[in-house]
C-alpha positions in Angstrom: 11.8 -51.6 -213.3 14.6 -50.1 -211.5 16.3 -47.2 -212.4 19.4 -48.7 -213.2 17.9 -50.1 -216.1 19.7 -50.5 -219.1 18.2 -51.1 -222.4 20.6 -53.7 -224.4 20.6 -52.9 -228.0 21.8 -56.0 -229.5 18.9 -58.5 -228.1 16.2 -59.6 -230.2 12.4 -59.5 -229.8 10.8 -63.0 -229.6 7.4 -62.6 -231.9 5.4 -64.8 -233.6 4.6 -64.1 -237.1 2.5 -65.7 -239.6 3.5 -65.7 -243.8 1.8 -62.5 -244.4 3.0 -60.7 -241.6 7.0 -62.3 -242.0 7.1 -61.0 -245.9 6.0 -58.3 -244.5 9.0 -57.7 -242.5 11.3 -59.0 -244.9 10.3 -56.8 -247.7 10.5 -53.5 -245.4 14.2 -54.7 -244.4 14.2 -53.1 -241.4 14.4 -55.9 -239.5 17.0 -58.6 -239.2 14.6 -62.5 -238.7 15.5 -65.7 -237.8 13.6 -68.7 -236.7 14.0 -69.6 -232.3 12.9 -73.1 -233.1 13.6 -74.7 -236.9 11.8 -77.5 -235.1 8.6 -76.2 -234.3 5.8 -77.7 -235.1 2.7 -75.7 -233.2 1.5 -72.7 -234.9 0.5 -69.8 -232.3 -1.5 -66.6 -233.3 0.8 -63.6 -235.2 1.6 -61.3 -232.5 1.5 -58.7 -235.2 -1.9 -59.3 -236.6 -3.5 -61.2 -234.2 -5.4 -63.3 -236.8 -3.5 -65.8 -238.7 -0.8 -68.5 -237.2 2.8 -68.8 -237.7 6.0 -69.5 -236.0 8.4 -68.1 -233.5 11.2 -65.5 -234.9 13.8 -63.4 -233.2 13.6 -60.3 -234.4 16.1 -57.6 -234.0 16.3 -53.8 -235.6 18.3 -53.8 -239.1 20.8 -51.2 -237.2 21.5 -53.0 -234.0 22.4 -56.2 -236.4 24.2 -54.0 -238.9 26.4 -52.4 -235.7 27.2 -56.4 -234.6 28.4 -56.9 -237.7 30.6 -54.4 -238.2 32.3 -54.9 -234.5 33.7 -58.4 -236.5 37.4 -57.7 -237.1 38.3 -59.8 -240.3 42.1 -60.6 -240.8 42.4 -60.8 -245.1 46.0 -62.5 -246.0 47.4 -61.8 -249.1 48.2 -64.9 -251.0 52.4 -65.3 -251.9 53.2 -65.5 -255.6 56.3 -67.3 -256.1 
């Protein structure tokens, strides 16, 4: 690694997780989880237990999603009443 090395907050982790191990995750909420390939059908071993199988998620910190988010400008229009 050189030391010009910058660490990009807004990429997510690519983990496998199996059912226990995704609730898990969900029900901390400190993690924002989506699926890399709805297609998938090969189960791989959890890369957080290393015992049961599950599927490929990006996962990325609750904070760095939160900040994305916010960076959204949204434009509301009022609605005329005649």
């Amino acid at each position: 690694m050189s030391r010009s090395y910058a660490r990009n907050a807004n990429t997510a982790s690519l983990m496998t997780l199996c059912p226990v191990c995704l609730h898990a995750f969900q029900d901390a909420r400190k993690a924002f989880l989506r699926r890399a390939d709805i297609h998938q059908q090969t189960k791989e071993v959890c890369t957080y237990c290393q015992t049961r199988y599950g599927f490929d998620y990006y996962v990325q910190p609750a904070a760095a999603h939160r900040d994305t988010i916010r960076r959204k400008v949204r434009t509301y229009v009022a609605a005329s009443h005649h």
